[in-house]
DSSP file (Angstrom, degrees, kcal/mol; ACC not computed):
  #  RESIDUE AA STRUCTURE BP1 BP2  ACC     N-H-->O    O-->H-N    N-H-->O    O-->H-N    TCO  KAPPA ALPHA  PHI   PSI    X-CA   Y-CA   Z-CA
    1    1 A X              0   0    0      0, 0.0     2,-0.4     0, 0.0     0, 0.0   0.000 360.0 360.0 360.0 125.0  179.0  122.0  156.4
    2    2 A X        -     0   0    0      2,-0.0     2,-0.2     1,-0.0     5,-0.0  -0.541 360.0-132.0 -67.9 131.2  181.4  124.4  157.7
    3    3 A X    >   -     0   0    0     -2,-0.4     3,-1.5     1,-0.1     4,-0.3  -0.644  15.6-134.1 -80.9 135.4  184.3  125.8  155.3
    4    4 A X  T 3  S+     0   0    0      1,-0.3     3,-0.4    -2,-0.2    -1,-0.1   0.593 106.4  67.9 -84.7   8.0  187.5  125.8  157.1
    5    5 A X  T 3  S+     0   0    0      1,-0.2    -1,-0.3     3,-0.0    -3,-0.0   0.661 102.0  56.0 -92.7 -18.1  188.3  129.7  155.8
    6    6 A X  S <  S+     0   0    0     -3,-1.5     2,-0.5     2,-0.1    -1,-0.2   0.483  87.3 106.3 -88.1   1.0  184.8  130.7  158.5
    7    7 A X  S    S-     0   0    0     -3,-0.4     3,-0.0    -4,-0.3     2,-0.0  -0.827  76.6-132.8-100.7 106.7  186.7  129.0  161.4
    8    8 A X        -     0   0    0     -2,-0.5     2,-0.2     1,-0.1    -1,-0.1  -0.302  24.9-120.3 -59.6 119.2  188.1  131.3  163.7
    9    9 A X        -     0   0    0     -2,-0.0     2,-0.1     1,-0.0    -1,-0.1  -0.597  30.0-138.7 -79.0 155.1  191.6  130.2  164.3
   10   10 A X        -     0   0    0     -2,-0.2     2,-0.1     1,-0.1    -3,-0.0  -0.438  20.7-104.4 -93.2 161.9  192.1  129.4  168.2
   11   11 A X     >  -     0   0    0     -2,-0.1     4,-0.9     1,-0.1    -1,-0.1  -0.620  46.1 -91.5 -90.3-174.0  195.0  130.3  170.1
   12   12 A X  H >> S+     0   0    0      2,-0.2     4,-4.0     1,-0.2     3,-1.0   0.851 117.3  56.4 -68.6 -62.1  197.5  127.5  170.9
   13   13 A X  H 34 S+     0   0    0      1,-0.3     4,-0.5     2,-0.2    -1,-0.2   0.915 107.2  53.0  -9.6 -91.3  196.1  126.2  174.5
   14   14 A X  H 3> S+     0   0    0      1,-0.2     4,-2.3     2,-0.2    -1,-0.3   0.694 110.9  41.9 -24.8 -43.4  193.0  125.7  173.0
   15   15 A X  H <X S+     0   0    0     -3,-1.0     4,-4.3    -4,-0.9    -1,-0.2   0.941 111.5  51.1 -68.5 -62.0  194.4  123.6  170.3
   16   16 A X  H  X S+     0   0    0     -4,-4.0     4,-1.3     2,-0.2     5,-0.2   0.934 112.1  57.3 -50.6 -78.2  197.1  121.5  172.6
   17   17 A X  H >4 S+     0   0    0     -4,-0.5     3,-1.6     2,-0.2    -2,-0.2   0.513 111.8  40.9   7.3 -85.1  193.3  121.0  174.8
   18   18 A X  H >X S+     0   0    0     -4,-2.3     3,-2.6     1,-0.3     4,-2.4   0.944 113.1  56.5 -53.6 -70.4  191.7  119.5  171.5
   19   19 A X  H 3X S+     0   0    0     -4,-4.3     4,-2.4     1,-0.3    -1,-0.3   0.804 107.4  44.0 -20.9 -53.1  194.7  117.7  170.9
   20   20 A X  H <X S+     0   0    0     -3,-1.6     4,-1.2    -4,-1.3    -1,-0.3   0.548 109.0  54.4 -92.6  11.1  194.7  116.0  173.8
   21   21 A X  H <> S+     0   0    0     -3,-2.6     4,-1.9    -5,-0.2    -1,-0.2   0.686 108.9  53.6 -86.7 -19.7  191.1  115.1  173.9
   22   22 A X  H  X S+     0   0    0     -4,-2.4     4,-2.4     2,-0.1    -2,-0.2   0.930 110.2  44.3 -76.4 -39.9  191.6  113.6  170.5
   23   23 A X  H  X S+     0   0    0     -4,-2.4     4,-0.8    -5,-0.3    -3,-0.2   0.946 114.3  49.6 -71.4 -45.0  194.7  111.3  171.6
   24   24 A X  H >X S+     0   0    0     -4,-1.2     4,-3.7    -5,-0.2     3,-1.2   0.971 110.1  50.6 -31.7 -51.1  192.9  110.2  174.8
   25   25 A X  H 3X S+     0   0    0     -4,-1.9     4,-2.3     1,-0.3    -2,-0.2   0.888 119.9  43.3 -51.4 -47.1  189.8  109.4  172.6
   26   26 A X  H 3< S+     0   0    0     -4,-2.4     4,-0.3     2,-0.2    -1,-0.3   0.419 108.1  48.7 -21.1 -51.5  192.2  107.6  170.7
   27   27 A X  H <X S+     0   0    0     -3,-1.2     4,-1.4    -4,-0.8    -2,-0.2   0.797 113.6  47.2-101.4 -61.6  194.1  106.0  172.8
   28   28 A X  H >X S+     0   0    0     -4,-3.7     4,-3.4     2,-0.3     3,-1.4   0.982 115.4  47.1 -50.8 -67.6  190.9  104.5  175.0
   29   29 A X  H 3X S+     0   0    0     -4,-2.3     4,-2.5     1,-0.3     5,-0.3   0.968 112.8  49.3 -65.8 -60.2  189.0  103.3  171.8
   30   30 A X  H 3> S+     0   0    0     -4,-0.3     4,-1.3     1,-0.2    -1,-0.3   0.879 124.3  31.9 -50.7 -40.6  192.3  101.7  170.4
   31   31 A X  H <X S+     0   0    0     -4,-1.4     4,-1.6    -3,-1.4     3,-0.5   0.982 111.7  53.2 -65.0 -62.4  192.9   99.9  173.9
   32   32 A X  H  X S+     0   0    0     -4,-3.4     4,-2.5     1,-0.2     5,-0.4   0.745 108.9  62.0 -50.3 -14.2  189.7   99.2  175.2
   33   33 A X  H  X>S+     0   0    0     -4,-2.5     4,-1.5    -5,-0.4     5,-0.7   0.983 106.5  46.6 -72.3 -59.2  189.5   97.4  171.2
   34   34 A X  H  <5S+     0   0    0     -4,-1.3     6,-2.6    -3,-0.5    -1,-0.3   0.657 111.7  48.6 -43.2 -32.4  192.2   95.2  172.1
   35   35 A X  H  <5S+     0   0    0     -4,-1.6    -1,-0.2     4,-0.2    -2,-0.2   0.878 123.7  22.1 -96.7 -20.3  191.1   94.1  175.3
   36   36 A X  H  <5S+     0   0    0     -4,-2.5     3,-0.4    -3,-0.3    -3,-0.2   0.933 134.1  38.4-114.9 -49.7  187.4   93.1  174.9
   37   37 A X  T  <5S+     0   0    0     -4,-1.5    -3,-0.2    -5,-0.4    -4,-0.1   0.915 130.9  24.5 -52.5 -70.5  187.7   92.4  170.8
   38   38 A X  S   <S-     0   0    0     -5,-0.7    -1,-0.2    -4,-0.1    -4,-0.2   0.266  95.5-122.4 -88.8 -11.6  191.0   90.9  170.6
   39   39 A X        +     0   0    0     -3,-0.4    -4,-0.2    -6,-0.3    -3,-0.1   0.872  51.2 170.0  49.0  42.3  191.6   89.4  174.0
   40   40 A X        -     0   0    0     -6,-2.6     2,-0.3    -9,-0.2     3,-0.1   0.132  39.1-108.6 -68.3 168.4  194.6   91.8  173.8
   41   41 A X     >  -     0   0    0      1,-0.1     4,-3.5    -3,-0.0     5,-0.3  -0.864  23.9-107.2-102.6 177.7  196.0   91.6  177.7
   42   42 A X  H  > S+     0   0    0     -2,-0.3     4,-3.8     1,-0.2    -1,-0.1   0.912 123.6  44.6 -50.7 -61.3  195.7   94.5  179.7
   43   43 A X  H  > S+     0   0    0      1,-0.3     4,-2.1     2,-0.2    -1,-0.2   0.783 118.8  52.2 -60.2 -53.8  199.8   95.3  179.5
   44   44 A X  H  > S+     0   0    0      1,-0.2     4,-3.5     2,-0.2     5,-0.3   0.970 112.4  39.4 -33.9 -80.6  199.3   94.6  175.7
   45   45 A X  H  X S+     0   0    0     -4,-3.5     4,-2.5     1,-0.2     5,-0.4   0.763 112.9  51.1 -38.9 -53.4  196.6   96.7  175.2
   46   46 A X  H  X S+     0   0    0     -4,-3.8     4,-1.8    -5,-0.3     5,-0.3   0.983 110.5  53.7 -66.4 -47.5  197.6   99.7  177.2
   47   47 A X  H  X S+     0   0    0     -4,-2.1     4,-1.9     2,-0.2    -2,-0.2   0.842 116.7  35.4   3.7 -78.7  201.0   99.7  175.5
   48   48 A X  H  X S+     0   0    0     -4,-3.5     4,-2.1     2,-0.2    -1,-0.2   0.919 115.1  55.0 -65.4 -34.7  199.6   99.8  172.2
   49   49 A X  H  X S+     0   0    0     -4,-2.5     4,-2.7    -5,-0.3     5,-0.2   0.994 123.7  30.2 -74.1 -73.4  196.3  102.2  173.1
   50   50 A X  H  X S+     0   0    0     -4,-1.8     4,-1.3    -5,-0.4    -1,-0.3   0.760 112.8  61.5 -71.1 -15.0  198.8  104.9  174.6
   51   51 A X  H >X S+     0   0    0     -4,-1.9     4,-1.5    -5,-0.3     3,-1.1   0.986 114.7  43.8 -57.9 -65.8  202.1  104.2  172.2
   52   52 A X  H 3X S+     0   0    0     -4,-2.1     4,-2.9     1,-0.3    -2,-0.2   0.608 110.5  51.5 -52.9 -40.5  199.5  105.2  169.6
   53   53 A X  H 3X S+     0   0    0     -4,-2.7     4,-3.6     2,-0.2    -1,-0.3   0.831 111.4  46.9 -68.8 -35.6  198.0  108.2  171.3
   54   54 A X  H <X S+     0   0    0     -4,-1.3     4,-1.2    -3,-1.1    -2,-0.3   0.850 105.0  58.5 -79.2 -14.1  201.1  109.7  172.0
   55   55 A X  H >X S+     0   0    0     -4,-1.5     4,-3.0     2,-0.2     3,-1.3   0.985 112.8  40.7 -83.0 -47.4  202.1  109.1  168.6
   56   56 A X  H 3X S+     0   0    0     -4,-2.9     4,-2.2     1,-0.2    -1,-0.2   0.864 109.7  58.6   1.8 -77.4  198.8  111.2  167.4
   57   57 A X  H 3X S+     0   0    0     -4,-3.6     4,-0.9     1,-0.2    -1,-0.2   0.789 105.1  54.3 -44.0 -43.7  199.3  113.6  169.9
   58   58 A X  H <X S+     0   0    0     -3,-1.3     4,-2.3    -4,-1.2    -1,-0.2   0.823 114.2  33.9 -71.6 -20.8  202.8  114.2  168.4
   59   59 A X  H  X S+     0   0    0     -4,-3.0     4,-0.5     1,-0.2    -1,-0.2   0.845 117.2  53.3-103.7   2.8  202.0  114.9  165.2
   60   60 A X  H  <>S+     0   0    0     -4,-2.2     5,-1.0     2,-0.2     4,-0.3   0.506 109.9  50.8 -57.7 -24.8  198.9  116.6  165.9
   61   61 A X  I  <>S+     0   0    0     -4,-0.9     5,-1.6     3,-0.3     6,-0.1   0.858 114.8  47.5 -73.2 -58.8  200.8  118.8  168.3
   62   62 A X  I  <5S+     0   0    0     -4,-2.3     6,-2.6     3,-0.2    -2,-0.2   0.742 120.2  28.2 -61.4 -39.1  203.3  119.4  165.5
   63   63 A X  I  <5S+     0   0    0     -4,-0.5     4,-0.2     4,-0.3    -3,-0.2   0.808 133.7  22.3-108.4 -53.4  201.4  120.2  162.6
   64   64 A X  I   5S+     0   0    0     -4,-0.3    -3,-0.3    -5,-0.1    -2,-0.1   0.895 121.8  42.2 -93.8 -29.4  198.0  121.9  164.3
   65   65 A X  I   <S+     0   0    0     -5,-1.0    -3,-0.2     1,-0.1    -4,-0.2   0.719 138.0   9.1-107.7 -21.6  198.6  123.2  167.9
   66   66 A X  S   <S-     0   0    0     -5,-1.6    -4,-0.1    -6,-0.2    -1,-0.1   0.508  81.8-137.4-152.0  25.4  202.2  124.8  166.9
   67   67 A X        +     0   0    0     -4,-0.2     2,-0.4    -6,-0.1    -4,-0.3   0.842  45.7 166.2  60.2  25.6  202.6  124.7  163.2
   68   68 A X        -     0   0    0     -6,-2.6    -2,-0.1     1,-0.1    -1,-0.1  -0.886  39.9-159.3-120.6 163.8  205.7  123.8  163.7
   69   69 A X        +     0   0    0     -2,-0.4    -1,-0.1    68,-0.1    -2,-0.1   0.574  44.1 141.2 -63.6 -27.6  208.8  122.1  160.9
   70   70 A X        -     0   0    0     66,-0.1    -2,-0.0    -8,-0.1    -8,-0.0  -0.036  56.2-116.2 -32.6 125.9  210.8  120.6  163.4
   71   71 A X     >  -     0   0    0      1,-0.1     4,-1.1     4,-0.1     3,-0.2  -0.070  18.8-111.3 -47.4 165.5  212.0  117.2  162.0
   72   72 A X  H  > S+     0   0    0      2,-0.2     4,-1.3     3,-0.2     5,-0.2   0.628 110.8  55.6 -35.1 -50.5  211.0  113.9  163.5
   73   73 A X  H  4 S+     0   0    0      2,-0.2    -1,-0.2     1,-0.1     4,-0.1   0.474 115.4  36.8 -88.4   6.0  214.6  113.0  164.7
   74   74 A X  H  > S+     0   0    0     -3,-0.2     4,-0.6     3,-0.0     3,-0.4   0.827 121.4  36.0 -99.2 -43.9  215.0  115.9  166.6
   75   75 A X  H  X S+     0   0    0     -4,-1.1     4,-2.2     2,-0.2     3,-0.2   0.759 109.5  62.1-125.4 -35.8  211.5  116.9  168.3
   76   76 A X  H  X S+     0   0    0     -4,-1.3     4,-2.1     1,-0.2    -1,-0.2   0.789 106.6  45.2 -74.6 -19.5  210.2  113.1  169.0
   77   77 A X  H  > S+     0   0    0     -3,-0.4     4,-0.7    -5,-0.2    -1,-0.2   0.760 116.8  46.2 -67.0 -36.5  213.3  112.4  171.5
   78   78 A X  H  X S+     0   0    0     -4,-0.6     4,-1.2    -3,-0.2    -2,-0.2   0.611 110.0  57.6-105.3 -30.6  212.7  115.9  173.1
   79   79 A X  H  X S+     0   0    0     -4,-2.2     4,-1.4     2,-0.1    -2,-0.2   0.963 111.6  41.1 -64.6 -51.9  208.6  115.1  173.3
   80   80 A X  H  X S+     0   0    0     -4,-2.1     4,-0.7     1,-0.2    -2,-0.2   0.447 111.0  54.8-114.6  37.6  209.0  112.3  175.1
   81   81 A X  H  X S+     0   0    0     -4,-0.7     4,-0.6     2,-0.1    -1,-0.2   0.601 109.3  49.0 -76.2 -22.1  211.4  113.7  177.1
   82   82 A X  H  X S+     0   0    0     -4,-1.2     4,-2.2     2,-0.1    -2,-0.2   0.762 105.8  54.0 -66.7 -27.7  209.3  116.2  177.8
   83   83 A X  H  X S+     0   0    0     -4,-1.4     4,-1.8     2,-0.2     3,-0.2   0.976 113.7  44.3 -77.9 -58.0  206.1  114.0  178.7
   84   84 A X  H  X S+     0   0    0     -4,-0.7     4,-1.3     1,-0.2    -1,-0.2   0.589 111.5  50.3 -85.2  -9.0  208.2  111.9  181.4
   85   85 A X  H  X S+     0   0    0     -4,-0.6     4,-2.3     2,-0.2    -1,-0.2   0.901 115.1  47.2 -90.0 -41.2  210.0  115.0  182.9
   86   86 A X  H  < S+     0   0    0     -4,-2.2     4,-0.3     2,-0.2    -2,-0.2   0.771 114.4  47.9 -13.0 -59.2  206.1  116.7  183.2
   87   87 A X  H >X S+     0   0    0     -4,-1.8     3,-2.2     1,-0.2     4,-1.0   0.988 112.2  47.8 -73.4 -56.5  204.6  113.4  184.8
   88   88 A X  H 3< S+     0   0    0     -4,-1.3    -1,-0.2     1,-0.4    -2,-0.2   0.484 121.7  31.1 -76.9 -21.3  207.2  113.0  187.2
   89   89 A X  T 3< S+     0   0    0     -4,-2.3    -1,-0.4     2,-0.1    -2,-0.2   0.352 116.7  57.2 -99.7  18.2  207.3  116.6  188.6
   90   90 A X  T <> S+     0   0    0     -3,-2.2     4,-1.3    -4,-0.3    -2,-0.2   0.685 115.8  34.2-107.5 -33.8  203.8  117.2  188.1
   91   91 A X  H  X S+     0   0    0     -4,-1.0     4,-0.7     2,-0.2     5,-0.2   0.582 112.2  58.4-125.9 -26.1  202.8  114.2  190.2
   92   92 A X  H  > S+     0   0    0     -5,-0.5     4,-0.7     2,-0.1    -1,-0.2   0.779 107.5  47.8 -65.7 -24.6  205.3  114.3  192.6
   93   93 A X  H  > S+     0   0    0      1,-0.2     4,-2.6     2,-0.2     5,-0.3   0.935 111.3  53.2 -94.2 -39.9  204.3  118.0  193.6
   94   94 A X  H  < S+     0   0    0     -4,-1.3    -1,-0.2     1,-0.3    24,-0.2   0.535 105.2  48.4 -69.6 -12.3  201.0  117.1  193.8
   95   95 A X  H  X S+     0   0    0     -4,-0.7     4,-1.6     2,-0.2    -1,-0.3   0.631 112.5  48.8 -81.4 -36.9  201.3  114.4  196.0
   96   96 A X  H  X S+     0   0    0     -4,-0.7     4,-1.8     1,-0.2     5,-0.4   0.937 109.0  60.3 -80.2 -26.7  203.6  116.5  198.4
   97   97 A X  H  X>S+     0   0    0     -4,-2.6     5,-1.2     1,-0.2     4,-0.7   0.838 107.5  38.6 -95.4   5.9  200.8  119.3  198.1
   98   98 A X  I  4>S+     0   0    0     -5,-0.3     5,-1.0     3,-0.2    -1,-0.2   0.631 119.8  55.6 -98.2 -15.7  197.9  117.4  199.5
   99   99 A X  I  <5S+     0   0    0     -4,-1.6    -2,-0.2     1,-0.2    -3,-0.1   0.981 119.9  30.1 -50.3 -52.8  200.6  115.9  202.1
  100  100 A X  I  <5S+     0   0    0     -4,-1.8    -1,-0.2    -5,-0.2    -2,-0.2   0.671 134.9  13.6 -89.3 -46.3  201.5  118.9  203.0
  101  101 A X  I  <5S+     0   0    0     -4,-0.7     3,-0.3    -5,-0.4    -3,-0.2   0.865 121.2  25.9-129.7 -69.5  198.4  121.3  202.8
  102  102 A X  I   <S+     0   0    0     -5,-1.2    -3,-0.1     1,-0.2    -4,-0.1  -0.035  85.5  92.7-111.7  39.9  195.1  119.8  202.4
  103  103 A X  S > <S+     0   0    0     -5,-1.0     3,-1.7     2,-0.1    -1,-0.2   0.807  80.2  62.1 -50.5 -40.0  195.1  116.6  203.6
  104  104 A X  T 3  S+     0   0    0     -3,-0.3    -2,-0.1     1,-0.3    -1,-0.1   0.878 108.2  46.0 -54.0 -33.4  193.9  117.7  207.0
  105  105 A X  T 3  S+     0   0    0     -4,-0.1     2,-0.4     2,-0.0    -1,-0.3   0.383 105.8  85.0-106.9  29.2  190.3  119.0  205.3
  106  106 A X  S <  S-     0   0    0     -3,-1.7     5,-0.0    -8,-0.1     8,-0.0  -0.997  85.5-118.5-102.8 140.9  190.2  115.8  203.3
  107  107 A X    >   -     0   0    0     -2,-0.4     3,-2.0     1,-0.1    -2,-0.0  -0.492  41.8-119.1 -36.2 125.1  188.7  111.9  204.1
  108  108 A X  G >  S+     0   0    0      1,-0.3     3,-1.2     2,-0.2     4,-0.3   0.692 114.0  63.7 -37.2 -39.4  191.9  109.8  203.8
  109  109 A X  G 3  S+     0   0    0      1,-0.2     4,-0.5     2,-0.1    -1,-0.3   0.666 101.1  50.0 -69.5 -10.5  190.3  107.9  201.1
  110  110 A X  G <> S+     0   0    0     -3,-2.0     4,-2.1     2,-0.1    -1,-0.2   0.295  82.2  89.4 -92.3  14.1  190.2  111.1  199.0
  111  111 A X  H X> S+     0   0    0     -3,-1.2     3,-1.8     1,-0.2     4,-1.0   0.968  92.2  44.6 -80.2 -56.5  193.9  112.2  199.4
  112  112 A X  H 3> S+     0   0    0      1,-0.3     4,-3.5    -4,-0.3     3,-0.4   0.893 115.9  50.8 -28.8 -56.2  195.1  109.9  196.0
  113  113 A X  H 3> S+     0   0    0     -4,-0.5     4,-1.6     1,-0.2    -1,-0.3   0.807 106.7  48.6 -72.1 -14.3  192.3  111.3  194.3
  114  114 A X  H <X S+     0   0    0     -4,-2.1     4,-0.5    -3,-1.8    -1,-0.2   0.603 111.9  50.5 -79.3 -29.4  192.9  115.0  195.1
  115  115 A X  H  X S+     0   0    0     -4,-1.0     4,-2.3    -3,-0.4     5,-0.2   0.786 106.2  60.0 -78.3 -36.9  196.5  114.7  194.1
  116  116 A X  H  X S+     0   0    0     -4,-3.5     4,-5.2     1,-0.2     5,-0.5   0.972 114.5  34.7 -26.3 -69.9  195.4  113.1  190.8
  117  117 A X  H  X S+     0   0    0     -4,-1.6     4,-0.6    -5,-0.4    -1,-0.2   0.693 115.0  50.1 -82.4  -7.3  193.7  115.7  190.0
  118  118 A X  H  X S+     0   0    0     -4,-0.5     4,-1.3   -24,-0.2    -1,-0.2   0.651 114.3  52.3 -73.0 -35.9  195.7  118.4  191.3
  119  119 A X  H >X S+     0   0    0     -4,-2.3     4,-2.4     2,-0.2     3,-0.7   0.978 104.0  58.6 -75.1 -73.7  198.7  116.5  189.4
  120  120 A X  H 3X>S+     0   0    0     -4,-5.2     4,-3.1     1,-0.3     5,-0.5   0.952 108.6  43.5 -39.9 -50.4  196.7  116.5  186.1
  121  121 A X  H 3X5S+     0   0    0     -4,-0.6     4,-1.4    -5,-0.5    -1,-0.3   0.957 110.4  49.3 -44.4 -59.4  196.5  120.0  186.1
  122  122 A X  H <X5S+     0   0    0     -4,-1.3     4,-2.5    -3,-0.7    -1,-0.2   0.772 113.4  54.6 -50.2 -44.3  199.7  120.6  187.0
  123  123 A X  H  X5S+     0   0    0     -4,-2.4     4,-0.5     2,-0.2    -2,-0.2   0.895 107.2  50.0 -53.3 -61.4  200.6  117.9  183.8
  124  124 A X  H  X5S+     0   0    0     -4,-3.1     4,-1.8     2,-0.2     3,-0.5   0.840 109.0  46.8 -83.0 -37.2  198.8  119.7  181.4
  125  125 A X  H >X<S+     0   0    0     -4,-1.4     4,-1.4    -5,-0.5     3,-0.6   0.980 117.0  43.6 -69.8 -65.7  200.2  123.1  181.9
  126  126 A X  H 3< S+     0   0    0     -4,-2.5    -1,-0.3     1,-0.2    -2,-0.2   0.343 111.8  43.8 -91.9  40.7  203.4  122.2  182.0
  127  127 A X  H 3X S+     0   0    0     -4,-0.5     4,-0.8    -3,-0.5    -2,-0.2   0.318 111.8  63.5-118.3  -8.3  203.9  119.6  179.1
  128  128 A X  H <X S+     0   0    0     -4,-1.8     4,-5.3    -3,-0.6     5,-0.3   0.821 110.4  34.0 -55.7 -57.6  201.8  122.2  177.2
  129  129 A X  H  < S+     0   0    0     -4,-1.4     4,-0.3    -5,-0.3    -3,-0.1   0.574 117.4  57.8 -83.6   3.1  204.7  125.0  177.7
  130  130 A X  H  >>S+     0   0    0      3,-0.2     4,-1.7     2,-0.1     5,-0.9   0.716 113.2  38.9-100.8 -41.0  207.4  122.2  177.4
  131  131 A X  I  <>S+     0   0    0     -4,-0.8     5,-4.5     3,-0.2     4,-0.3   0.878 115.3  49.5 -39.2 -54.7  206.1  121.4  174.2
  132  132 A X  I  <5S+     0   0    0     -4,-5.3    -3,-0.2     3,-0.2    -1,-0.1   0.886 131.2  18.3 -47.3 -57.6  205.4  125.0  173.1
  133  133 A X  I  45S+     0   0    0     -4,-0.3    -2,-0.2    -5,-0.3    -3,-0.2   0.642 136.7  30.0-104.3 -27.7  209.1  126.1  174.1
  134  134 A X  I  <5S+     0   0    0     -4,-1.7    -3,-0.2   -56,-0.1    -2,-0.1   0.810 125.1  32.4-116.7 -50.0  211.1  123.2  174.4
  135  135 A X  I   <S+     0   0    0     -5,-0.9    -3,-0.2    -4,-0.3    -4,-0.2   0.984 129.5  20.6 -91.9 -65.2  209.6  120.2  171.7
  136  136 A X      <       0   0    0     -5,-4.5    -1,-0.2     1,-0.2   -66,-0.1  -0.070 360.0 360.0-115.4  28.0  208.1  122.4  168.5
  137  137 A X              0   0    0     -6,-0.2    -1,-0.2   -69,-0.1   -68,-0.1   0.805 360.0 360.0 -67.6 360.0  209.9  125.8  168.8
């Protein structure tokens, strides 16, 4: 077993990363539980599986990726304000930049998926530095 005093601390990226692979992980197992265990519905089920992740995410966010005191009634209004201002330019620009730029060297069936993933990127980077700056300063 590893001692957490040998553990190289990570910088803050890294950390938000882990974070968010742990609220996904989270988030899936907690749905997908609902839907085929419980006979959740889908609406149910996604609801709860991602209310639950983000709530993780925040206080994982808070406490490991940026250390930071910020109370609960200030920094959870201003998280997910941050998360919805993030998707919504994040996935809007990505749509306009395969519209705009590489749609011509893609198969029309790939243009959604190219913005997906162009968008996620875009997502993570900034709701990382909206967090960082904005959520846990």
């Amino acid at each position: 077993m590893i001692e957490v005093k040998y553990l190289k601390p990570t910088n803050s990226f890294i950390r938000f990363a882990m974070v968010g692979v742990a609220n996904t992980v989270a988030g899936l197992l907690i749905m997908l539980s609902l839907l085929n265990l419980f006979n959740a519905s889908y609406w149910i089920s996604t609801f709860i599986g991602n209310t639950a992740g983000a709530v993780l995410s925040f206080y994982l966010n808070r406490t490991f990726t940026f250390r930071s005191k910020v109370r609960f009634t200030k920094g959870a209004p201003r998280f997910v304000l941050v998360i919805l201002v993030c998707y919504i330019f994040s996935y809007w620009i990505s749509g306009k930049v395969v519209a705009l730029g590489i749609a011509s060297f893609l198969p029309a069936g790939l243009h959604n998926d190219a913005a997906v993933l162009i968008g996620s990127v875009i997502y993570t980077i900034s709701n990382y530095f909206g967090q960082k700056l904005f959520v846990f300063k």
